[in-house]
Residue frames relative to the residue before (quaternion, step in Angstrom):
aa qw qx qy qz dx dy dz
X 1.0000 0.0000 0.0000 0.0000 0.00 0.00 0.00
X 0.4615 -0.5975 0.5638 0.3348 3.75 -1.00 1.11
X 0.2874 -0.5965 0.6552 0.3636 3.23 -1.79 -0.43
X 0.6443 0.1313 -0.4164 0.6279 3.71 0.17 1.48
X 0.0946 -0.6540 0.7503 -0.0166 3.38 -1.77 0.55
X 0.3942 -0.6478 0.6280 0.1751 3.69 -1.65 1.14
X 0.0263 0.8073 -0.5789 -0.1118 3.86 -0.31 0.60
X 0.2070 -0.6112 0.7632 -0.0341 3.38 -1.49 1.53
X 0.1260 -0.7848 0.6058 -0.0344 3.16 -1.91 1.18
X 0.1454 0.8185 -0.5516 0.0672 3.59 0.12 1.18
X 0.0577 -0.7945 0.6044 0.0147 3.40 -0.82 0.80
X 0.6839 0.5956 -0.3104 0.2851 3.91 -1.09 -0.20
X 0.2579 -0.7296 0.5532 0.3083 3.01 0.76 -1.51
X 0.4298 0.6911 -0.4589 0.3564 3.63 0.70 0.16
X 0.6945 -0.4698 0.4471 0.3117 3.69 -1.15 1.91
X 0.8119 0.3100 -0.2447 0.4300 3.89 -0.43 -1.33
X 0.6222 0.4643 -0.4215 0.4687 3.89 0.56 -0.97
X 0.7352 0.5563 -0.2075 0.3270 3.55 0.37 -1.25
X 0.5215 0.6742 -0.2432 0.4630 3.27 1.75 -0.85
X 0.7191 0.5308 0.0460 0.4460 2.85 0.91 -2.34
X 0.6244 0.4608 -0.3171 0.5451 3.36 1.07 -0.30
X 0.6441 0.5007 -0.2816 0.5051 3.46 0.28 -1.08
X 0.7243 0.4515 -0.2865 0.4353 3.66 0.47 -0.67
X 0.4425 0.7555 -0.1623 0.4550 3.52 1.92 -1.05
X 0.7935 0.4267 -0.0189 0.4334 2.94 0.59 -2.02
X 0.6071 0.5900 -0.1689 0.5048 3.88 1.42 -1.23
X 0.6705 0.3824 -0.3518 0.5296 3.78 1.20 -0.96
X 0.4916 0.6229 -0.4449 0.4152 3.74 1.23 -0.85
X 0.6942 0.4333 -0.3339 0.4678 3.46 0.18 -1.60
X 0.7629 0.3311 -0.2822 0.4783 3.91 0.02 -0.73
X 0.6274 0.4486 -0.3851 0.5068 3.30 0.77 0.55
X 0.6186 0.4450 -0.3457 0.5475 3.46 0.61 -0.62
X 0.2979 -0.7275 0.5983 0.1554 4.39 1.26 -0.63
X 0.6699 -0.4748 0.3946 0.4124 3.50 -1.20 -0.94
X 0.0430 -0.7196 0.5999 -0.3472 3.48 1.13 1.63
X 0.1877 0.7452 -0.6343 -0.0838 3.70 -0.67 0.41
X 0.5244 0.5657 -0.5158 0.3728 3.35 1.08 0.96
X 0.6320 0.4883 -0.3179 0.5110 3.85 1.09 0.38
X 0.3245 -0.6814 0.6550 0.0364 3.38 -0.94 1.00
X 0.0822 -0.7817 0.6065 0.1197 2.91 -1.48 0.59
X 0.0851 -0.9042 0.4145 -0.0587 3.62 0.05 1.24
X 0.2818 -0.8709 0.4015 -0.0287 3.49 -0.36 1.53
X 0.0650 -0.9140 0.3986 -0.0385 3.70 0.33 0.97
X 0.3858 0.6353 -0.5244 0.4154 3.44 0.15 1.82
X 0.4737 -0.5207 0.6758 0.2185 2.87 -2.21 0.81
X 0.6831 0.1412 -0.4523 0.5557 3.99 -0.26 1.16
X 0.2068 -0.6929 0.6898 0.0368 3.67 0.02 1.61
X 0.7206 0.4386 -0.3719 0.3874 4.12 0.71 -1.28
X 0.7323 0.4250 -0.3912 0.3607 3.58 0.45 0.12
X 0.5950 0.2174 -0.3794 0.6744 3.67 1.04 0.46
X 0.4216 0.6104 -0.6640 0.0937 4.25 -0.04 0.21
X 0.5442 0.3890 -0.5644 0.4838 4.29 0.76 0.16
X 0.5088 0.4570 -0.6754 0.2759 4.35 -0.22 0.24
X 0.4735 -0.5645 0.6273 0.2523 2.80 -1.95 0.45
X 0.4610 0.6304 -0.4770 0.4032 3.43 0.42 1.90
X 0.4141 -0.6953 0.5029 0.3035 3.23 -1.27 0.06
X 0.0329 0.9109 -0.4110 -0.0167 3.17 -0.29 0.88
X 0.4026 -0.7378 0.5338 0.0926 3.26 -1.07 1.65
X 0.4624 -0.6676 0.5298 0.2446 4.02 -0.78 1.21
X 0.1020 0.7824 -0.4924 -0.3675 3.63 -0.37 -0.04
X 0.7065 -0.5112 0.2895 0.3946 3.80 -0.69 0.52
X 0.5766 -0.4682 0.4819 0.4647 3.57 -1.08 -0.12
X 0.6994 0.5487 -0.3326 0.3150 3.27 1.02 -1.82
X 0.6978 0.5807 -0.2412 0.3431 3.47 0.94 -1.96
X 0.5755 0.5797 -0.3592 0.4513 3.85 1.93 -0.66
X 0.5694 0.6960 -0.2214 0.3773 3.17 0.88 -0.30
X 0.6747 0.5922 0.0360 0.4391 2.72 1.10 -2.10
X 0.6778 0.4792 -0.2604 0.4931 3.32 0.72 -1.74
X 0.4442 0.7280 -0.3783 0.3599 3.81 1.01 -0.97
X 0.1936 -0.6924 0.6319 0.2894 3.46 0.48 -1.51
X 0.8328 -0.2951 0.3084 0.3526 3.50 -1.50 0.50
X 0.7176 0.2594 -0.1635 0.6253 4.36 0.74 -0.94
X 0.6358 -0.5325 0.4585 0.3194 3.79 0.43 0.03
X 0.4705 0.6701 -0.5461 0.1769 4.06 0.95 -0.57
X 0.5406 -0.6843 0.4631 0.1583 3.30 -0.85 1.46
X 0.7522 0.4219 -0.3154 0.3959 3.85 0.74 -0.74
X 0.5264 0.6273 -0.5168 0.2497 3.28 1.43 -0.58
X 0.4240 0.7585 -0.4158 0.2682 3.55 1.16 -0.49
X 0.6024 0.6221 -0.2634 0.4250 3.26 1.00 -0.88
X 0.6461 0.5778 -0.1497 0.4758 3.79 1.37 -1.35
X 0.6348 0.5413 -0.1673 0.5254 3.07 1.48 -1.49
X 0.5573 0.4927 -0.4051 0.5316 4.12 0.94 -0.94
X 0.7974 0.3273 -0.3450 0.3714 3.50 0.07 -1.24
X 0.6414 0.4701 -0.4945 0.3508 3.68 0.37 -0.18
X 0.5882 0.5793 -0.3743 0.4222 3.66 1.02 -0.81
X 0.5911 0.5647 -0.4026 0.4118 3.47 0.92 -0.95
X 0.7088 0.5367 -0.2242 0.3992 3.19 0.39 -1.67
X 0.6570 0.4200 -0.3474 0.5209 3.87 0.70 -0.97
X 0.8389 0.4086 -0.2161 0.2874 3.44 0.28 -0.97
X 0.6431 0.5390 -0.1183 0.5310 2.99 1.55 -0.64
X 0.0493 0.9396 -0.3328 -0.0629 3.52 0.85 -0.99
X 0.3215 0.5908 -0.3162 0.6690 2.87 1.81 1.44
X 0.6130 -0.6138 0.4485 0.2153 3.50 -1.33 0.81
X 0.1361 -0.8072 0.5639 -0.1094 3.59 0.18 1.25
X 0.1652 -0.5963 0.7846 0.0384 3.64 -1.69 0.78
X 0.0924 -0.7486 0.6488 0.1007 3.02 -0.83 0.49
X 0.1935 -0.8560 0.4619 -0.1287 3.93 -0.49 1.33
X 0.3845 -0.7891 0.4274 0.2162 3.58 0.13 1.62
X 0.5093 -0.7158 0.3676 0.3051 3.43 -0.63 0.37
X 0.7000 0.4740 -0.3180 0.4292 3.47 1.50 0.36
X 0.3193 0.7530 -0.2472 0.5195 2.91 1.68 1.54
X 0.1809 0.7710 -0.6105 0.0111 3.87 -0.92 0.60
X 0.5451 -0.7551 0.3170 0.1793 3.05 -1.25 0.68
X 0.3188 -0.7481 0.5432 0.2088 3.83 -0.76 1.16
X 0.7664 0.0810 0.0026 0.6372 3.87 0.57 -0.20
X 0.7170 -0.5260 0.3511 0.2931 3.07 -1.85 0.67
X 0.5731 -0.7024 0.3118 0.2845 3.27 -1.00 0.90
X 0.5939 0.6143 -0.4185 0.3077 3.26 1.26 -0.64
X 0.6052 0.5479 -0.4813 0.3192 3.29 1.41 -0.16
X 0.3461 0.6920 -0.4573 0.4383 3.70 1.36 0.06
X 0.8882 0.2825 -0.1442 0.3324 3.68 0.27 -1.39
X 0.4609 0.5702 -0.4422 0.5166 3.74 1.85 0.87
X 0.6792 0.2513 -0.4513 0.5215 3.27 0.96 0.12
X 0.6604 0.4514 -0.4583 0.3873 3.89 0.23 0.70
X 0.2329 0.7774 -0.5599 0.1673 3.18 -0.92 1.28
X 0.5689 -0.2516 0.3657 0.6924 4.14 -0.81 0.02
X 0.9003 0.0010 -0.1270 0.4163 3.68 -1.57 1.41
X 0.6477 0.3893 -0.3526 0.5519 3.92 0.99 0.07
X 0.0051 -0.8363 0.5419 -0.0829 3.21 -1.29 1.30
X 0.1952 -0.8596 0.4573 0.1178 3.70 -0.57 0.30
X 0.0071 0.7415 -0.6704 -0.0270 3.35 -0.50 1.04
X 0.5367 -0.6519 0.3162 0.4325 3.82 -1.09 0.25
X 0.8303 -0.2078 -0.0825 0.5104 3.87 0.60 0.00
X 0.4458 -0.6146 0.5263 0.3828 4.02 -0.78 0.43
X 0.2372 -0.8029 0.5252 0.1524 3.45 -0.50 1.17
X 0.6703 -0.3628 0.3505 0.5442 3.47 1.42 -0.17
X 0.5261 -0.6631 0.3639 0.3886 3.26 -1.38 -0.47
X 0.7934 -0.3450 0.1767 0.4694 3.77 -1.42 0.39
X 0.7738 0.3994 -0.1984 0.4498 3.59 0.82 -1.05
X 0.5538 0.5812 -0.3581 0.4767 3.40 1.19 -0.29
X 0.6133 0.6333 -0.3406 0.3267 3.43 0.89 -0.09
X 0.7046 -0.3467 0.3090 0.5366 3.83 -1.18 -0.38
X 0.8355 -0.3208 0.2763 0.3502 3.92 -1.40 0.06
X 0.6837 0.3194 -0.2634 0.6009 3.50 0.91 -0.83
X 0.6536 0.5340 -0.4480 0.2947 3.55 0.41 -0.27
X 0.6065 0.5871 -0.1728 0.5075 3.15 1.63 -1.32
X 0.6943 0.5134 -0.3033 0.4030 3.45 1.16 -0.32
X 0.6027 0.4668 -0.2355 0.6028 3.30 1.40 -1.11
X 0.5328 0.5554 -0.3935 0.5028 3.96 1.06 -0.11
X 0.6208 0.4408 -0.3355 0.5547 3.67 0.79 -0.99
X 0.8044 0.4174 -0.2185 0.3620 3.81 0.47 -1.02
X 0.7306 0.3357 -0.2804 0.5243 3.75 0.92 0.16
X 0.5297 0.6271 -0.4901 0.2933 3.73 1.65 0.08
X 0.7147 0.2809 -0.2829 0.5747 3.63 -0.97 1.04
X 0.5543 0.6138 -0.4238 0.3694 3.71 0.58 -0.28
X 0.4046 -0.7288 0.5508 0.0418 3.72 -0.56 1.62
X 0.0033 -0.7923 0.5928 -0.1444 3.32 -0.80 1.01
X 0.2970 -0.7807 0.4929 0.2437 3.75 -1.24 1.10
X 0.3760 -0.6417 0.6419 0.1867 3.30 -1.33 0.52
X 0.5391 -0.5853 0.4634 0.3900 3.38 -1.44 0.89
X 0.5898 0.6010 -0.3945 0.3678 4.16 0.78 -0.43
X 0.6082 -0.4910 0.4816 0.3964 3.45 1.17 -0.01
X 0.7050 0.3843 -0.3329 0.4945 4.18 0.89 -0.24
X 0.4377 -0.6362 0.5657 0.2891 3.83 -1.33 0.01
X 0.1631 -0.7306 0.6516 0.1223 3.18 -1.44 0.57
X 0.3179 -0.7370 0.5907 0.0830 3.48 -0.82 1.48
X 0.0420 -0.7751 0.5906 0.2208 3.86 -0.82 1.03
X 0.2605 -0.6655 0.6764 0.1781 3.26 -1.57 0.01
X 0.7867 -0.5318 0.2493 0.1901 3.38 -1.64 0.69
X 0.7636 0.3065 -0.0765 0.5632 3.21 2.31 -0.67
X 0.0598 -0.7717 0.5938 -0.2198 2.78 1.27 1.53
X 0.3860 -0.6238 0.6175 0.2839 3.38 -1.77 0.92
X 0.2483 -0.7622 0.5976 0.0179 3.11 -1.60 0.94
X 0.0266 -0.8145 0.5726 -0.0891 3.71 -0.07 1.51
X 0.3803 -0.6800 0.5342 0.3280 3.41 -0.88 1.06
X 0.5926 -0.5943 0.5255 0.1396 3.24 -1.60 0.98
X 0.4129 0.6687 -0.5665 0.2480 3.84 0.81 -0.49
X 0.8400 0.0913 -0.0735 0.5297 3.40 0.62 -0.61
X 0.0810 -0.7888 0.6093 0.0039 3.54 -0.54 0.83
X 0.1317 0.8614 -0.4904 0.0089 3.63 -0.01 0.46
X 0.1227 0.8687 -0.4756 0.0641 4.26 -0.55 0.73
X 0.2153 -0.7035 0.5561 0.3866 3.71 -0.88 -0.18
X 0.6816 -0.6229 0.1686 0.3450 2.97 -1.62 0.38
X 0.2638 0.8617 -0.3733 0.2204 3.85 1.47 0.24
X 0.7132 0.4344 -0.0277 0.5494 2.70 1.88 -1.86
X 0.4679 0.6600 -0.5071 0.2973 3.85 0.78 0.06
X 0.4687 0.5189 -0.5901 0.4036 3.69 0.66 0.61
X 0.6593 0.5764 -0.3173 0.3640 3.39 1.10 -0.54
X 0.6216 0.5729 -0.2169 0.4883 3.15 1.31 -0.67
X 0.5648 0.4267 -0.2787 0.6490 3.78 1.25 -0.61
X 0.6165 0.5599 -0.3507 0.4282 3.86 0.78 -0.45
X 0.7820 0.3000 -0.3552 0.4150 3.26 1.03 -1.29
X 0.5956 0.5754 -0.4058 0.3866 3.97 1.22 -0.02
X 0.4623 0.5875 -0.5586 0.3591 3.38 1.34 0.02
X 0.6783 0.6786 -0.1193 0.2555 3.15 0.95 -1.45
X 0.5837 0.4727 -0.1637 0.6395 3.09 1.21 -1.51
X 0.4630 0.5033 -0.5471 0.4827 4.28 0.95 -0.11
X 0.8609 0.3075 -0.1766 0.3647 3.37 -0.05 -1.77
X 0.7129 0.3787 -0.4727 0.3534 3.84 0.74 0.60
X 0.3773 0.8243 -0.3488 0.2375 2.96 1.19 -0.49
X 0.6763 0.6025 -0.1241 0.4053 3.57 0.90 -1.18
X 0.7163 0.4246 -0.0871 0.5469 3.42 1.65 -0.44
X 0.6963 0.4198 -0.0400 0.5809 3.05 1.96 -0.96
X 0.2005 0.8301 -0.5189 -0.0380 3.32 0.69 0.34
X 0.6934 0.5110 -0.2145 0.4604 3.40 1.49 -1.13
X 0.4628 0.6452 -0.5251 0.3065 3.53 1.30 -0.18
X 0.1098 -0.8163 0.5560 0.1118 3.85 0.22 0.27
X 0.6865 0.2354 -0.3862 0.5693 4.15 0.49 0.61
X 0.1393 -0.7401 0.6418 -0.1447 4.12 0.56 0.76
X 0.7949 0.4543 -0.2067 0.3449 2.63 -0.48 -1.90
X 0.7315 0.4803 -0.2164 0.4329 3.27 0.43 -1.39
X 0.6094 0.4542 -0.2948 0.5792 4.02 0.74 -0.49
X 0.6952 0.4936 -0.3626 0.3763 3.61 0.53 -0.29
X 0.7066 0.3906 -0.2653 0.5270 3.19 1.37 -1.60
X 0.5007 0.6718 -0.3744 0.3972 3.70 1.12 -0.58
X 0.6835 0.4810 -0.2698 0.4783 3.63 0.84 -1.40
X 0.6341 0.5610 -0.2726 0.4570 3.80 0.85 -0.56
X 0.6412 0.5550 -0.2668 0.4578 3.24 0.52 -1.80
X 0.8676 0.4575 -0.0511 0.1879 3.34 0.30 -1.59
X 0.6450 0.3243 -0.2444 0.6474 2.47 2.10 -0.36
X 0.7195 0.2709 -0.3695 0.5220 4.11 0.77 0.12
X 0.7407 0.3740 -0.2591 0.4943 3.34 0.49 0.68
X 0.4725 -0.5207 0.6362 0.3175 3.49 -1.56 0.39
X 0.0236 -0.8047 0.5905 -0.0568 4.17 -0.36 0.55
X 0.1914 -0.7762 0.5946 -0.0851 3.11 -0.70 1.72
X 0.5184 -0.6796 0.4917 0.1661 3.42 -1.47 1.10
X 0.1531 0.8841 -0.4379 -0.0562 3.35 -0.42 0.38
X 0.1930 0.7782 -0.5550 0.2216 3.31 1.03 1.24
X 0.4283 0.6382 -0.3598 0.5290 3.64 1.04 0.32
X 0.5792 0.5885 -0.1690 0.5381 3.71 1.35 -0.65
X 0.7740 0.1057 0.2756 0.5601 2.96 0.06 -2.04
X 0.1874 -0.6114 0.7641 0.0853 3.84 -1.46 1.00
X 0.0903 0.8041 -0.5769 -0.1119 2.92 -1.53 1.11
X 0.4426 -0.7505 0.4379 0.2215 3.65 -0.46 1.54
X 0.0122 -0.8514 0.5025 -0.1498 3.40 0.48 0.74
X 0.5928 0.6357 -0.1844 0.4588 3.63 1.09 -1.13
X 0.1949 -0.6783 0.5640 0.4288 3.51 -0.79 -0.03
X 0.4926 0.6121 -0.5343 0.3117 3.44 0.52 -0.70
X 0.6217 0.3308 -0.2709 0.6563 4.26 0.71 -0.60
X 0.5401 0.6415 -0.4408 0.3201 3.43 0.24 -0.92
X 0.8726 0.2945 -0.2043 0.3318 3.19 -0.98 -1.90
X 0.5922 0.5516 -0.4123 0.4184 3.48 0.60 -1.21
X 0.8800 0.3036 -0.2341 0.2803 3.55 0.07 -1.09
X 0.5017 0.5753 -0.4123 0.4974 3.35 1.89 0.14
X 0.5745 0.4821 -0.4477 0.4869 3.83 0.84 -0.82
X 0.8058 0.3015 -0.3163 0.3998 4.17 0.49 -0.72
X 0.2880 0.8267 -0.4231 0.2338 3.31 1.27 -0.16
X 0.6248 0.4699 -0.2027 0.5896 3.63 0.46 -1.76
X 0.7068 0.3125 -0.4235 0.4727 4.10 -0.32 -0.31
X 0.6421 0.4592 -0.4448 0.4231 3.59 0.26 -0.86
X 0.7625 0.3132 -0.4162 0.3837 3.55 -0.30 -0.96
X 0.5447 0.6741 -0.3877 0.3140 3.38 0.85 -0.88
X 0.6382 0.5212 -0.2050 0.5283 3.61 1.17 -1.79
X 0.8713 0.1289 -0.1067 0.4613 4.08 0.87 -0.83
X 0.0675 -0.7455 0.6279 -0.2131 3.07 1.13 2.29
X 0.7908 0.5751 -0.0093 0.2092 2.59 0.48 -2.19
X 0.6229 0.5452 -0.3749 0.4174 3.46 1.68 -0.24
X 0.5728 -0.3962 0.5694 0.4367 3.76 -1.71 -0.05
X 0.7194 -0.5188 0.3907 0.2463 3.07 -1.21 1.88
X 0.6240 0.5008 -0.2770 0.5321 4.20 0.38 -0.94
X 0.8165 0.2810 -0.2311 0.4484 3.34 0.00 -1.32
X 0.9135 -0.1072 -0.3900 0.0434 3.60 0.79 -0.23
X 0.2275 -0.6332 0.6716 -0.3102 3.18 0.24 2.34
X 0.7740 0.2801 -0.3516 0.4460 3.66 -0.23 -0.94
X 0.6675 0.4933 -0.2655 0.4905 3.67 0.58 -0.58
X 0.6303 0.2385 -0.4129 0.6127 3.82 0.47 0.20
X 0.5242 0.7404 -0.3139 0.2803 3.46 0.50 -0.21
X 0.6251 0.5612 0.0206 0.5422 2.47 1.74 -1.77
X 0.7609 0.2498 -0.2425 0.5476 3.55 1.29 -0.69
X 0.2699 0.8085 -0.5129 0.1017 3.70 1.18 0.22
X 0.4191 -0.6974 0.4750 0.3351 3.85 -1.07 0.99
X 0.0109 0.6793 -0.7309 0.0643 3.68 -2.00 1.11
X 0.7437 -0.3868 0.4928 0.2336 2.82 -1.67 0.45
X 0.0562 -0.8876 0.4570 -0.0144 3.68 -0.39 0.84
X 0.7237 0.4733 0.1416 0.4819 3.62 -0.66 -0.31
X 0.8317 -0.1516 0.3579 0.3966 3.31 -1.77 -0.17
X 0.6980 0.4429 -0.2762 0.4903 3.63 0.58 -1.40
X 0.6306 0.5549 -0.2471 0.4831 3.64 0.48 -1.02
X 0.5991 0.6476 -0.1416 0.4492 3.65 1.01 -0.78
X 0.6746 0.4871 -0.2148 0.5113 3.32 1.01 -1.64
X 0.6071 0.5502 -0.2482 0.5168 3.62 1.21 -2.01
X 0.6390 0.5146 -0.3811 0.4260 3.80 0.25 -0.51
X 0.6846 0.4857 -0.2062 0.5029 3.37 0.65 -1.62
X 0.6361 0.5773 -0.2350 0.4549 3.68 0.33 -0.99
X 0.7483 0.5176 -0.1667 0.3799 3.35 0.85 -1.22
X 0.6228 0.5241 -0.1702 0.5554 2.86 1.61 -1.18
X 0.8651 0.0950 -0.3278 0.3676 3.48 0.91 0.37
X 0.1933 0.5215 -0.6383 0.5322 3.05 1.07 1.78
X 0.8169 0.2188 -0.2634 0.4642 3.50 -0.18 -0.15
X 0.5844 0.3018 -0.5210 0.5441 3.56 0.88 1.32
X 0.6676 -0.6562 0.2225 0.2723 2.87 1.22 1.30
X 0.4053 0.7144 -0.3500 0.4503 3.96 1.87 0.27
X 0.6660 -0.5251 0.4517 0.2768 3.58 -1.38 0.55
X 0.6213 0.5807 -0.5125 -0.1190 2.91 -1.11 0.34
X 0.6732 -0.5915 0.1116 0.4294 3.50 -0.67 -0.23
X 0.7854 -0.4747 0.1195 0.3788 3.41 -1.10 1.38
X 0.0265 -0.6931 0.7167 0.0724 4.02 -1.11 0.46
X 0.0299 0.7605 -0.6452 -0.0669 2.81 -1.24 0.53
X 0.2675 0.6168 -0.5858 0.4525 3.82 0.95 1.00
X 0.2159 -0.6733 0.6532 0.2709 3.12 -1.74 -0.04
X 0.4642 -0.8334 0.2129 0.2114 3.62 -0.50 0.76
X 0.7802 0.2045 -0.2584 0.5317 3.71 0.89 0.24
C-alpha cells in the first residue's frame, strides 16, 4: 500500500459514467508516471466492467449503496460517504477526483498541498449568493439557520458561504472529522433541498473552508463539467477508447491525452475574460470549468 491514493467513484452502470471514468482513471495513471507512492483506487458496484484499469478496485456493496445515500436517499452524499471510507480505511492522504476530469500535471502536485490543516478542493467558485438564481435563493433560505454538529456545538450559516467546486476534494486523515461533519449536515438539509443539486459541495465547502487552509487545484486537474466541452467529447468518447484498447498501456495514455476535452475558441475566451475578473476581485457568476 502507497502512502497517498487517487479515489474515483463510479456506481450504476450507465454507458457515459463508465466511459468517463475509464478515461478519468487512464489520465490519473499517466499522471501519477512511475510515482509508486500514489494509488489509484476505484470505488464501484460493477468491479467487471473496469477489471483491465490500472487500479485497485474496491466493490461497493448493495447494502453500503444504500447506506452511503444517508437516511432520504441524496445520491451525491455518496461522494462524502467514499471519501470518509477511504480516509478510515486507508489512512493515507486521498483526493478524491470526479470522473469528468483529466489530468494537466502530475498528481503529486495534488498531494503537496495536503497535509494535517491543508486541503484541496478544485476551484472557489465564489460565494453562495454570488451565484446563479437558485443559488441566491437557497442563500436567502438557509441565512441565519442554526445547525448541529456531530461535536456536540452548532453551526450558524449565512448567505455568503464559500462555495468550492467539489471535482476534486482532496484531505489527510487528521481532518476526517470534517468530512463526517460535512455529511451530518448535508443529512439535515437535504430534506428541504431536494433541487439544490451541489449540497454536497456547500457542506464539504462550509467545513473545508472554515477548518482548514484549502487549496485550488484546477491547475492540477481539468474538469469538463460544462456541456459545451462535455457533449462533444462524450458522443466521441466510446470510439476513442475503443480505437486505443488495443495499444501498450504507455503508448495509449499518450494518445487519449492527445484527445483530452478544453475549452476552445470564443468559449475559451469568455472563461479567460471572466476569470480575469474574479481575480480583480469583481462579481461574477460562478465557473467551475478550467480553461485550457
Amino acid at each position: 500500500m502507497s502512502d497517498k491514493a487517487l479515489i474515483f467513484l463510479s456506481y450504476g452502470g450507465q454507458p457515459k459514467n463508465i466511459a468517463e471514468t475509464t478515461y478519468a482513471v487512464l489520465s490519473a495513471r499517466r499522471a501519477v508516471g512511475a510515482d509508486r507512492d500514489i494509488d489509484l483506487v476505484l470505488y464501484t458496484d460493477r468491479p467487471d466492467l473496469y477489471a483491465d484499469l490500472p487500479a485497485e478496485l474496491r466493490t461497493i456493496t448493495p447494502a453500503e449503496l444504500t447506506r452511503w445515500a444517508g437516511p432520504d436517499g441524496y445520491a451525491h452524499r455518496r461522494k462524502i460517504a467514499v471519501l470518509d471510507d477511504a480516509l478510515t480505511s486507508l489512512q493515507v492522504p486521498v483526493a478524491l477526483v470526479d470522473s469528468d476530469t483529466w489530468f494537466r500535471r502530475p498528481a503529486a502536485r495534488l498531494f503537496e498541498r495536503i497535509a494535517p490543516g491543508r486541503t484541496v478542493m478544485h476551484l472557489r467558485e465564489g460565494n453562495l449568493d454570488e451565484g446563479r438564481e437558485p443559488d441566491q435563493a437557497v442563500a436567502a433560505q438557509l441565512d441565519g439557520m442554526t445547525c448541529t454538529r456531530l461535536d456536540g456545538g452548532v453551526h450558524t450559516l449565512t448567505r455568503d458561504m464559500p462555495m468550492w467546486n467539489s471535482g476534486v476534494v482532496g484531505i489527510h486523515p487528521h481532518d476526517g472529522h470534517l468530512v463526517r461533519e460535512a455529511m451530518h449536515l448535508t443529512d439535515q438539509l437535504y430534506p428541504a433541498h431536494r433541487d439544490f443539486f451541489t449540497l454536497e459541495q456547500l457542506a464539504v465547502s462550509c467545513f473545508l473552508d472554515t477548518g482548514t487552509d484549502v487549496s485550488a487545484s484546477s491547475d492540477v486537474v481539468y474538469h469538463y463539467w460544462h456541456d459545451i466541452v462535455r457533449a462533444p467529447f462524450d458522443a466521441a468518447l466510446p470510439s476513442l477508447l475503443e480505437r486505443t484498447a488495443s495499444l501498450p498501456l504507455p503508448q495509449r495514455l499518450e494518445v487519449l491525452h492527445r484527445h483530452r476535452p478544453r475549452l476552445r475558441g470564443r468559449d475559451r475566451a469568455k472563461f479567460l475574460a471572466r476569470e480575469l475578473l474574479r481575480a480583480s476581485g469583481r462579481r461574477t457568476k460562478s465557473v467551475r470549468s478550467s480553461a485550457t
